[in-house]
Structure formats: C-alpha cells, structure tokens
N, C-alpha and C positions, 0 to 999 in steps of 0.2 A: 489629492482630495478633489473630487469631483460631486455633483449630485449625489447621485448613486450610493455615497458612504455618507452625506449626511451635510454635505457641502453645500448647502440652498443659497445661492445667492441671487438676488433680487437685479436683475438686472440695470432696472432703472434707479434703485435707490442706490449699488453698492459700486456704479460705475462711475469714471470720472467725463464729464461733458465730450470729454476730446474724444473717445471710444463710442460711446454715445451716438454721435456724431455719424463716425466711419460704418460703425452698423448699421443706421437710418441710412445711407450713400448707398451702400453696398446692398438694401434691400430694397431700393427704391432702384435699383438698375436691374438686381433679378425683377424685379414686376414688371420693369417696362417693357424686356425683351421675351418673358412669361406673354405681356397684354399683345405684342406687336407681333408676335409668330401663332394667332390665335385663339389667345387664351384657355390652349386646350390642355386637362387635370392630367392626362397622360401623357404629354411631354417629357421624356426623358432628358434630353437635351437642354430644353429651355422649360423647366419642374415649375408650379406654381410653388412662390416662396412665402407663401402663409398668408396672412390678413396684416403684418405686424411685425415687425425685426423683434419682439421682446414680447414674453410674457406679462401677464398681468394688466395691458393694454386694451380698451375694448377698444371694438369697432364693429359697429351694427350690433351691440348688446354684445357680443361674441370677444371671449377671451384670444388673443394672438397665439399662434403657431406656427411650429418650424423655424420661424427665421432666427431667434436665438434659444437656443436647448442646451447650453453646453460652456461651461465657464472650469478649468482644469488647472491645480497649482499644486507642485511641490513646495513645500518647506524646507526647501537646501540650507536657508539660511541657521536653520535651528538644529545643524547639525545631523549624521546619519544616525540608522536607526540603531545602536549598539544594543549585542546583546552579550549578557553577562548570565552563565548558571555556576552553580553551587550545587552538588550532589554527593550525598553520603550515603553509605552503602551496608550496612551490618548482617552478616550472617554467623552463626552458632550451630553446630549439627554434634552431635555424640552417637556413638553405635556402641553395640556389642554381638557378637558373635561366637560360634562354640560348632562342638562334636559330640553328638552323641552315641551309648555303646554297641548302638547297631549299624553306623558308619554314616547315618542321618545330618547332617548340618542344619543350623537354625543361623537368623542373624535378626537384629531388631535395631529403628532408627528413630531419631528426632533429629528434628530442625526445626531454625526461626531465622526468616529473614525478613530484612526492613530496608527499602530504601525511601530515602528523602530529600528534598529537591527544594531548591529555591531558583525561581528566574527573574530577570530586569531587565527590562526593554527600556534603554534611555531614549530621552528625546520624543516620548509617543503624545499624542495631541488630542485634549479633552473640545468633545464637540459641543457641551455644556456653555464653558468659555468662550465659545467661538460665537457660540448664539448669543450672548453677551456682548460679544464686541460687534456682533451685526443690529443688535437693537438700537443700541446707542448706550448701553447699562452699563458697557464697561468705561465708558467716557474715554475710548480709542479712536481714532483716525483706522475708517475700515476700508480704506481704497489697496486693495490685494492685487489690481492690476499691474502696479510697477514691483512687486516686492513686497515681502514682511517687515514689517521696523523691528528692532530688537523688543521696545513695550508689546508688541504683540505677542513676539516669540513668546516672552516671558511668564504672559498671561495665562497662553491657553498650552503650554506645554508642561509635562511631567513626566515621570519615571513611574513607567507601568512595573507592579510585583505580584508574581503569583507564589503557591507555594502547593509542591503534591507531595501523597506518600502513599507508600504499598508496601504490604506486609503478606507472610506465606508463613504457614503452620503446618508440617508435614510432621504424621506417625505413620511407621510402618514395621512390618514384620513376616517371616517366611522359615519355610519348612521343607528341605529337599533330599532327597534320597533315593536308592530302587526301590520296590516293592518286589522282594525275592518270592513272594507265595505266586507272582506272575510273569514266567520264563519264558523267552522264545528265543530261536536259533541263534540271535543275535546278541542276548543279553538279557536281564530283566528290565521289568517296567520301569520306567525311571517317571519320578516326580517331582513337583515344585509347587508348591501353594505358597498364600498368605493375603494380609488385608492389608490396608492403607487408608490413613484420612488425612483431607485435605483442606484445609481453612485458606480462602483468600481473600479479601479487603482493600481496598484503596478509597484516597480521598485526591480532588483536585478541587485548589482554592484561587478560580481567581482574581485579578484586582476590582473594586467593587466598579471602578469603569467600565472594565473590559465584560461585566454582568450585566451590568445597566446600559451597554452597547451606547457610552457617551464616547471611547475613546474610536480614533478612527484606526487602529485594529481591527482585529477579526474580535466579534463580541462574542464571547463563552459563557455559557452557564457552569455555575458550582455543581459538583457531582459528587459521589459516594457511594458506595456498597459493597456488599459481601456475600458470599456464599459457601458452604461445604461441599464436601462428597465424601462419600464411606465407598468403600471398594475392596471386594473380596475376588480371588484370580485361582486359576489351577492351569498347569500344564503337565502334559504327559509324552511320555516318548519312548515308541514301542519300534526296537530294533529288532525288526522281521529278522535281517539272515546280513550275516558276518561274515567274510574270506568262502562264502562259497562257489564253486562254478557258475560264471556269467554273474556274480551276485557279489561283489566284494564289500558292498553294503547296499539295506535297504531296507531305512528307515521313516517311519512315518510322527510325523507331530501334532499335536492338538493341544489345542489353549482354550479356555472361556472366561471373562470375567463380566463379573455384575456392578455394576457404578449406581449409586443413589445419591443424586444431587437433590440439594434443599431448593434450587430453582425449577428444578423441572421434571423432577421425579426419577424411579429407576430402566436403566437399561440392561441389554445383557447382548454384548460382541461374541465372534468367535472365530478363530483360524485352525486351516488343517493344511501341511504340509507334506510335500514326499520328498525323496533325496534319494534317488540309484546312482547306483556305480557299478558297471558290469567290469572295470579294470578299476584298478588303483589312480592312474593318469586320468580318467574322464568322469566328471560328476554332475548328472541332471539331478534338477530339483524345477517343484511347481509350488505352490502354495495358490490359498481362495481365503480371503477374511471376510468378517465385516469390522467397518469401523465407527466410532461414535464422537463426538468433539463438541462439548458445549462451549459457549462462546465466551469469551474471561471477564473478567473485569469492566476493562476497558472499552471494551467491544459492547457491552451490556450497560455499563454508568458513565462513561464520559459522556461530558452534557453538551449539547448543543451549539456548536461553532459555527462563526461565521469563516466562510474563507473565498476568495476572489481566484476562482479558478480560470485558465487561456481557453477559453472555449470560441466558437462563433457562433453566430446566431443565425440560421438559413433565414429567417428570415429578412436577412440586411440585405440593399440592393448598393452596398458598397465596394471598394476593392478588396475588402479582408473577407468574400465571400467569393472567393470563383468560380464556384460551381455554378450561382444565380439563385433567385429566391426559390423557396420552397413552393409547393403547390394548394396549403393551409395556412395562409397566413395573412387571412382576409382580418384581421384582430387591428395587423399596422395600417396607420397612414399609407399611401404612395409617396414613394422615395425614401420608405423609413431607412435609416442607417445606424447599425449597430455601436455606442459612441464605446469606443475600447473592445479591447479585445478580454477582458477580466468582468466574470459573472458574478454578481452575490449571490453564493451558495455556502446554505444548509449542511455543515460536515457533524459527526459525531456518532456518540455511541446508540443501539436502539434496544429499550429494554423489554420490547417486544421480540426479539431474536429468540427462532429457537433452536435447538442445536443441528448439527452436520450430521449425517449420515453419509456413510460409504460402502461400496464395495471393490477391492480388490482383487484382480487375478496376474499372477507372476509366473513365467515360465521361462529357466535358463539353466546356461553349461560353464562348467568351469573345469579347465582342462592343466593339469598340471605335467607337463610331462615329463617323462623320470630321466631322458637322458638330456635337461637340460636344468640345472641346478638351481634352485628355488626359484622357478618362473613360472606367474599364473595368470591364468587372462581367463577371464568371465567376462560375456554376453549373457545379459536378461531382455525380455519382454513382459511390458508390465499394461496395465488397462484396467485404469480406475475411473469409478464413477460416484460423484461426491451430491448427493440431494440436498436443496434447505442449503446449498452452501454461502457462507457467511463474506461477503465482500461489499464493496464499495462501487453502487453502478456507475456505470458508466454514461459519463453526463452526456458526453454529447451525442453518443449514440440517444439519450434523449432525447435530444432536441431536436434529431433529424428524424427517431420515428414521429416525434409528437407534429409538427413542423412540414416533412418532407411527405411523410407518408400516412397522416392522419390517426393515427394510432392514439386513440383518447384514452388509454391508460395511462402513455406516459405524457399526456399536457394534463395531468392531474397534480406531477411535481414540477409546473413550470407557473410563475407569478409574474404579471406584467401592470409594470409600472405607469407611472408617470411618462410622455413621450414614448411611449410603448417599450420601452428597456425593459429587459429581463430586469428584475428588483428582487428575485428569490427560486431558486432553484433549489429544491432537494436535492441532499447528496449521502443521507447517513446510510449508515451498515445498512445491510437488509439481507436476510435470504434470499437470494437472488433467484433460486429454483435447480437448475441440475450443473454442472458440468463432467465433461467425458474428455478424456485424454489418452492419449496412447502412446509408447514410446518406447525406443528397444538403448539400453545402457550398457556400454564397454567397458571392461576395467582392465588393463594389461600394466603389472605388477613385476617386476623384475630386481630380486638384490643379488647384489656380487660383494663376494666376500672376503676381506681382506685382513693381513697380520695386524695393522692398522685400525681398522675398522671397517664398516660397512657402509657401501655409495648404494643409496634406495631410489631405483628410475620408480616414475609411476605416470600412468596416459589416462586419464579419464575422458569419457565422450558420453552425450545424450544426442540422438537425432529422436523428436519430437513427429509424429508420425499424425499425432490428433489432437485438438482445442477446443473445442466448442464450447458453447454456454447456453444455456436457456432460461430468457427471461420470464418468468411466471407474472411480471406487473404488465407488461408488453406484449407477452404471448409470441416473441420472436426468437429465431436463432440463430448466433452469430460462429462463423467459423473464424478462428483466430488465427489456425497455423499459416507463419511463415509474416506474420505480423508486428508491426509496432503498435501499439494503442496511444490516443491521444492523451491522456492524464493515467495510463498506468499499464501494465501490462508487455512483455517482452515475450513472442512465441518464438522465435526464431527456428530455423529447423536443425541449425547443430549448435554445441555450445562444447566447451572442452576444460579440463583443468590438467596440465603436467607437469610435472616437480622432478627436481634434482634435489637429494637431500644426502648429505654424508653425515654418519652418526660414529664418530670415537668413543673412546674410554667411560669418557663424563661432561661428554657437550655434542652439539648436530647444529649443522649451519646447509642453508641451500637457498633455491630461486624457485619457483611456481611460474607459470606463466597460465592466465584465464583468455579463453576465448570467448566471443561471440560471435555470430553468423550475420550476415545482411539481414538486412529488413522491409519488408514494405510498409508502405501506410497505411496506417488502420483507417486512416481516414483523410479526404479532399484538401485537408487545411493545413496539412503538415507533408515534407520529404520522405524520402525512402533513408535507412543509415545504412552506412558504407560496415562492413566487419569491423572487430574492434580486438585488438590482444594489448595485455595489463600485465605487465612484469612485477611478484612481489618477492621482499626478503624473509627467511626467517632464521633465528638462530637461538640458540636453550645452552643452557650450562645448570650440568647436575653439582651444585657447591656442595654437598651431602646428600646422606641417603632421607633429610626430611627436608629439604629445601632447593628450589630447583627456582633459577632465572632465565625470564624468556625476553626474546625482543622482536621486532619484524617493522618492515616499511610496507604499506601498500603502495600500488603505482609507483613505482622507485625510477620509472622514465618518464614520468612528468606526462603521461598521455592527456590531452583534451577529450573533455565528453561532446561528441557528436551532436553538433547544433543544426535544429530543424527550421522551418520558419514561423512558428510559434513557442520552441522552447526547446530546451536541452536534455539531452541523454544521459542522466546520472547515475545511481546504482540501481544493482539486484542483490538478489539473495537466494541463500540457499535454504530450501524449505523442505523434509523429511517425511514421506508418506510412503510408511507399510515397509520400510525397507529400503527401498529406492530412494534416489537424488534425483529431486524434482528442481529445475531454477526459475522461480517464479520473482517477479517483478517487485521491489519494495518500493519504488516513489521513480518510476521512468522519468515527469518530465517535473523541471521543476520552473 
C-alpha cells in the first residue's frame, strides 16, 4: 500500500514523534551540505532537499517538497492474498446428418454452451476503512510505522467476490457434393456450401469495492454484452488434371464467405489455392486469402481495470533507469525519482474496437517419398499482414516515445500525478494499426509400423523471418524480430515442438519436448533470455468405442521461467492463422 493505490498518509499527523524526529535530522543535513557546496538547484550530488522534510508544511506561504514523498507498508500481518475460483462449464450440441440419391451429403448442428465462474480473493483491504481509521472515525490507534495491530487488521480487511458468465449459441448447416454437369480432366466440380449463426454474451460482476475502486486491488468496472453473426460460405474445387504426364495432380480451390455482425455490419473474405504435383512423391501448393476477425466479447465489454504493471519511467533520474532521463521531461521536478517500479494503469476491454483485417499469402512443398515408408516433411512460407489489428500497446514503448522522444500522441495516454508519479496510464485493447510477419514452417513426420503398434516421430520448427508493428496512435514502427518485449510479446527467431508418441491397440503414451530460442531485449530495463526446452507427458486410453481417457503433465522436469531484472519469463501460446502455426505471446512477464 503506497500513495499511489490510495494510501495518503499525512505525514505529520500519522507519524510517531520518534520518526518525526529522524526525518527533520536527516533533512536538516541534506540542507546544510545542499547550502554549504553553493546552494546550487542542479547539484546532483549535493540535490536541494525541498523547503521541508514533510508535506503540508508551509514555509514562506509555500507547501514543502521532496523531503518526504513516500510512506510504503505491506500487510503481512493479515495474511497472503489467497485466491480461491469456482468454475462450471456446460455444453449441449446435437447433429444430424444424411445422404442424398445423387451422392450429395448434408449435415446440420446446435449448440449451447455456458460457463460460470465464481472468484475470492481473501485477505483484500477496503480503502474506505482505512480513511476511517486515518480520521480518527474509527476510534483505532493509526501509527502503521511499527506494524498492524490485529483491530486494524480486522477493520479494514475482507474477502473480495466476483462473479462472470458466458454463454455461445451456435446453428449451422451444409451441403456438399460434385456438380457432374461440370467435368474436367481431373474429376468434377466438387462443392460445399452452408450458413451459420452465432449468438455470444457474457457478463463480469465484480465486488462492489473492487467498482468503487475502495479496495486496494486493481478497481474494475461491471461489464456486459452481446452480439450475433449470420454467416453464409461456398467452396469449390476444380481438379484440372489427374495421373497425367508431368501433372499427377493439379488442383485449384476457391472459398467465399459473407459474415453480417450485429456490431458492425457485413463483410465478405476470400481464398484461392493451387496444389501441383508433377510426381506422386513431391507436392507444391500456394494459396492468397483475405481474412476478417471481429473482436469477441471480451475484448469489446470487459470494463475498465486497474492494474500495476513493471514499467520505468524515463523520466527518473534513479538507479532503476540506466539509461538516464529522457530529453521531454521538463513536467518533473529535478531529481525526480520514480517511487516503485509498478505503474497505475488503465487495462480492459474497448467498445470502440473495430475488427482485424488480413491478408495472407502461403507458399510450400511437401515431399513424400515412396521409397521410404510413410515419411513426409513439408516446408511452407507464409506472409501475413493484419490491419486494425486488435492488442494491447505496448506501455512502455509509451513512455519512451512520449518521454524519450517527444512523441505527443503518445503523452496523451500518460497522467501525472501528485509528486509527479505516473497516477494513470492507458493500457486497454485498441487497434493498434498494421502488423507484417513472415516466416518459413518445417513439418518432418515419420511413422514406423509395427505387429504392436505404431511409434509416431514428429519435428516441428518456425524460424520467424519478420515482426513488425505499426503504431497508428504514435505514428511509429517497431521491429520485433529476435526480441523479448517488456509486458508481452516473445519474437524469437526459432521456436520447435518434437514428440515421441506410441499408439497400441486401444491407448498411446509419449514425451513432447517445446523449444525456444534466445532472446534479446526489447527493451533498456530488462536482460536478454538464454534458450529454454520444456519436456511434457501425454497418454490416452481408448476404454470403448464412446469413451476415451486422456492424461498429461506439462514441464514434467520442473524447468524455472527465465528471470529478468524486472520480471519473469512465463508462457506462450499457440495461435492459428490461415493454416499455419504462429507462437505468439499470452502474458511474457508477470
């Protein structure tokens, strides 16, 4: 609990004489040796220590500065922050499906799914109470410098509760078949239609503190909404030429579909593919899409979060800034110092977002060769480019264009407080403006087959080739690859996944192992990570043909996450664009 979060302590009414004391000592020697080397305001060495060791103090009419800013307590005594969830999960889906007498298939779906959530953060501390026992109202003993008493604990502590839910309502239906009145070398036209709709919804409720930003958590607003999509699709697939000379296939594909969302009206994608084969053993294929991606829920109605992100502040002229102050940052005092290394910032959802746009282009081989028994290894190359794309900026790129290099776009999301402390920093979703990436994907596949069963090797590899991003609020562009980011983001330029999996009768048991590649720093204030490989388990048992039991350990050798000097190396994830296996960052540092 510090200022910052709501923590105002009065220094002259909430101190005890004895501290008092040592501060007037201690600020009455920074003066002297301040008055006796010149009394000059740019002294670095010997800093002018204010008018006053405490606020609220005049002298010469003039309120005191600098000499005390800064009063910092955990509540150990009131035990850690425990957290306790509750999550229930319901889904329902029915199909049906058929043949019709010209060899046509249909099939047609529902579903409903709902989940629901309860959370409790014990031990969380109402700042209401707190002002209460700092007035005198709560008739407590407010001396915080030796400790909490238990009546205090008791007073101002409780069990934070929230509660969300989300719900999906999917109909769909299709239609596929050739179209024999249109033949080519290859075969007839082949088809596939159908529509789909899409209902989604959610609510987050949380505790009436953590709304009224009394508790000293991150304060949230209550949130809610909903929206549809109706969706009609067709694809087609006209196989030019079949086992002919130099041609053992060569096939082209084409898709469109139209989406009409209730938030933002309709679109219309589309992809076209080829696929040669001039042997049996070697097959190129290219495809070119576009793609479209409105933003969900979440991304659209979660409300308004507080959260205390590891940033630094260029403008501190402390040790947690080594690079040195910025060259915009005529706003601080001299000698300002950054107190903490945790910003109050602005997180959540923006229901001004508006959707993703893309374009992809894929071009690769997949070589099977015949005199080496079910082995196949594909290389692609892929180059996508995402506008309006939907993330979470990057703060502290922020703070150094706003800061370092003057950039008034972005000291538009930056709020200076009291003592000049950052007090608010935007951080929510926003269409950020473009990103471009490029990256060539390995897949080498190999099963061997046995009276037993079958041992399935498999090597996956991405070397990541391009990263960029372009800020549209900033107007700048950052290249990423071969990067770490300071709150999110993982470029690195190779990343791997490869499995041992054996599959019997009616069960498959193996090991995985995930890579990742070094990294440099995205940024001044943090290390470079050394490689990292993550050994996991998995194993299935088919108990019949309608019930099947799965298990798995992640990290099963206990690896530590690569610790920086502002924060830790935790997961990724794997994220699916056009085809391809992209590994993009879910929460790098925490």
């Amino acid at each position: 609990m510090y200022a910052g979060n709501g923590f105002v302590l009065d220094a002259e009414k909430h101190l005890p004489d004895e501290i008092k004391s040592q501060l007037q000592d201690a600020w009455q020697e920074a003066y002297d040796a301040w008055e006796a080397n010149g009394s000059n305001p740019d002294d670095k060495e010997f800093p002018y220590p204010g008018d006053t060791w405490a606020y609220g103090i005049e002298v010469n009419g003039e309120e005191g500065i600098d000499g005390f800013t800064d009063f910092r307590i955990r509540p150990v005594a009131g035990g850690t922050r425990a957290y306790e969830q509750t999550t229930d999960t319901y889904r329902l889906a029915a199909g049906l499906d058929g043949d019709l007498a010209n060899g046509w298939s249909w099939d047609a779906f529902v579903s409903y799914g709902k989940n629901e959530g309860d959370n409790v953060t014990a031990n969380s501390y109402n700042k209401t109470r707190l002002d209460e026992i700092f007035s005198g109202e709560a008739g407590l003993d407010y001396n915080f410098a030796g400790g909490m008493s238990q009546e205090i604990m008791d007073y101002f502590r409780y069990d934070d509760r929230e509660d969300n839910e989300y719900e999906l309502v999917n109909i769909g239906a299709s239609l596929s078949g050739d179209i024999e009145a249109v033949e080519f070398q290859g075969g007839a036209l082949g088809f596939a239609g159908g529509i789909e709709y899409r209902e989604e919804s959610g609510e987050f409720n949380p505790s009436p503190e953590t709304q009224s930003g009394e508790t000293f958590g991150n304060q949230q607003d209550a949130t809610g909404g909903k929206f549809d999509v109706a969706e009609v699709f067709a694809e087609f697939n006209l196989p030019i030429l079949a086992g002919a000379k130099y041609a053992e296939e060569l096939t082209i594909d084409t898709a469109v579909r139209y989406s009409d969302y209730s938030t933002f009206g309709g679109e219309t994608t589309g992809k076209v593919g080829l696929v040669y084969a001039p042997i049996e053993d070697v097959r190129f294929r290219t495809s070119y899409s576009t793609s479209f991606r409105a933003p969900g829920i979440y991304e659209l109605y979660s409300g308004s979060a507080q959260s205390y992100e590891t940033l630094t502040d260029p403008c501190s002229t402390g040790t947690s800034n080594p690079t040195g102050q910025g060259d915009n940052c005529s706003m601080v005092a001299p000698g300002f110092e950054q107190a903490g290394n945790q910003v109050p910032t602005n997180i959540g959802g923006n229901q001004d977002l508006m959707p993703e746009q893309a374009k992809s282009f894929t071009a690769g081989v997949v070589w099977t060769p015949s005199f080496v028994d079910d082995l196949s290894i594909t290389l692609d190359y892929y180059d996508i480019s995402v506008e309006d794309a939907i993330t979470s900026p990057d703060l502290q790129q922020i703070l150094d264009d706003c800061f370092r290099d003057g950039i008034a776009t972005a000291c538009e999301f930056v709020t200076r407080g009291a003592g000049d402390q950052i007090v608010s920093l935007e951080g929510a979703k926003m269409n950020i403006g473009q990103i471009d990436t490029r990256g060539v994907d390995i897949d080498v596949v190999q099963n061997l087959h046995f009276d037993a069963g079958r041992l399935a090797l498999r090597a996956q590899a991405t070397r990541m080739l391009e990263y960029k991003e372009f800020n549209e609020q900033s107007g700048t562009e950052s290249d990423y690859l071969g990067e770490v980011g300071i709150t999110g983001g993982l470029y690195v330029d190779w990343r791997g996944l490869a499995s041992v999996m054996w599959y019997g009768n009616d069960w498959d048991a193996g090991i995985e192992a995930q890579y990742f590649d070094s990294g440099v720093s995205a940024s001044p204030y943090l290390v470079d990570i050394d490689s990292k490989t993550y050994l996991n388990l998995r194993a299935g048992w088919d108990v019949n043909d309608n019930l099947r039991l799965s298990t798995g350990v992640d990290n099963v050798s206990n690896e530590e996450p690569l610790v920086t000097e502002t924060g830790t190396a935790s997961t990724t994830s794997r994220a699916a664009t056009s085809g391809l296996v992209l590994l993009t960052s879910s929460k790098l540092w925490t």
